[in-house]
N, C-alpha and C positions, 0 to 999 in steps of 0.2 A: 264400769261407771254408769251410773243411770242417767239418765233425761228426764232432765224437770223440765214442763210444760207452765209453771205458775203464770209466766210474763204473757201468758196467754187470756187469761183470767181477766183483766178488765178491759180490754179490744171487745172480746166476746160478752161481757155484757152490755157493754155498748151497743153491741151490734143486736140483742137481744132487744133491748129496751126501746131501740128506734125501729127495728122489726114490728114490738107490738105496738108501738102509736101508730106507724102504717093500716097494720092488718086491721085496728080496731076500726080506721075509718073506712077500710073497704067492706069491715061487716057488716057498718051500719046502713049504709050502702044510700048514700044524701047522696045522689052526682052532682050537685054544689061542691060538695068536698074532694071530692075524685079528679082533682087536677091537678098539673105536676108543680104548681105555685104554690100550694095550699102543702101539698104533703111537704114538700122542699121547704115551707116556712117551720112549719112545726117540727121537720126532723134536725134543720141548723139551730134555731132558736133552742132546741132541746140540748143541743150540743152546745153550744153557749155556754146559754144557762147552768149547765153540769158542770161543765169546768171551772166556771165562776165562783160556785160555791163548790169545789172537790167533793161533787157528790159521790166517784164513784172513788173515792178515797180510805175504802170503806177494809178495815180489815178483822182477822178472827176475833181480833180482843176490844174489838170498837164495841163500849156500849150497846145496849138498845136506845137510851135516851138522846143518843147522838146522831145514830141512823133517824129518828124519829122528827128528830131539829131536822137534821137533812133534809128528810122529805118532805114538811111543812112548808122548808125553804124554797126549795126545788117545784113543790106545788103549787104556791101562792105566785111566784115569780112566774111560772109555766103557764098557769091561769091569766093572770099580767097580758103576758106576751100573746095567747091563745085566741080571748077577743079582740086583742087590739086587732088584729088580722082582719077583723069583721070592719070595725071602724075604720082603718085603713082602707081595705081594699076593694071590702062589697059594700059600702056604705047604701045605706034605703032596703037592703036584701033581708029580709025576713028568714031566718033558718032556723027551723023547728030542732035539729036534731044537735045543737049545742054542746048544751048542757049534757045532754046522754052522751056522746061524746069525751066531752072533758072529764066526768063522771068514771067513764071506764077508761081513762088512757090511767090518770090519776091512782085507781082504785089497783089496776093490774101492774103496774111499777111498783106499786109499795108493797106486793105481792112476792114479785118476783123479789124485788131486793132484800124482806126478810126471808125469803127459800136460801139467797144464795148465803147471805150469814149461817143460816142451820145448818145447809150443808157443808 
């Protein structure tokens, strides 16, 4: 009898997708952002967020139009949650690397997410 590993499949892109919003912010490398409040907001908030809308709900015979709602969803909502963090927490703080930031966490989830469809 074999071993199927599927149930594995959306833990690890979880773990995948909170990995890269991490890493992107330690490449950018703002030490504004580099604290364990800031990364903790964005990896819960992402976690949230995902579940809210069953983003990673996502299976062989899903659409591409559907993935693509998804991530519109998921991004607009992410973006939402992403400043507010500014306005909340560092309110008068000027921070250059934002945008670039949001720009790549954004751009490389909807990356990864059409790879893992293809494959």
């Amino acid at each position: 009898m074999k071993k199927r590993y599927s149930y594995l499949i959306k833990p690890l892109q979880i773990i995948i997708d909170v990995l890269f919003i991490n890493i992107i912010v330690y490449f950018i490398q703002d030490f504004q952002f580099l604290n364990i409040f800031f990364l903790s907001y964005i990896s819960f908030f992402w976690l949230i967020t995902s579940h809210f809308f069953g983003f990673y709900k996502v299976y062989r015979y899903t659409s591409i139009f559907k993935i693509i709602s998804l991530l519109c969803k998921q991004g607009l909502l992410f973006t939402l949650g992403y400043f507010s963090y500014f306005g909340i927490f560092t309110e008068g703080i000027v921070v250059n690397n934002q945008f670039l930031i949001l720009t790549y966490i954004v751009f490389s989830i909807s990356v990864v997410k059409f790879l893992w469809l293809l494959f």
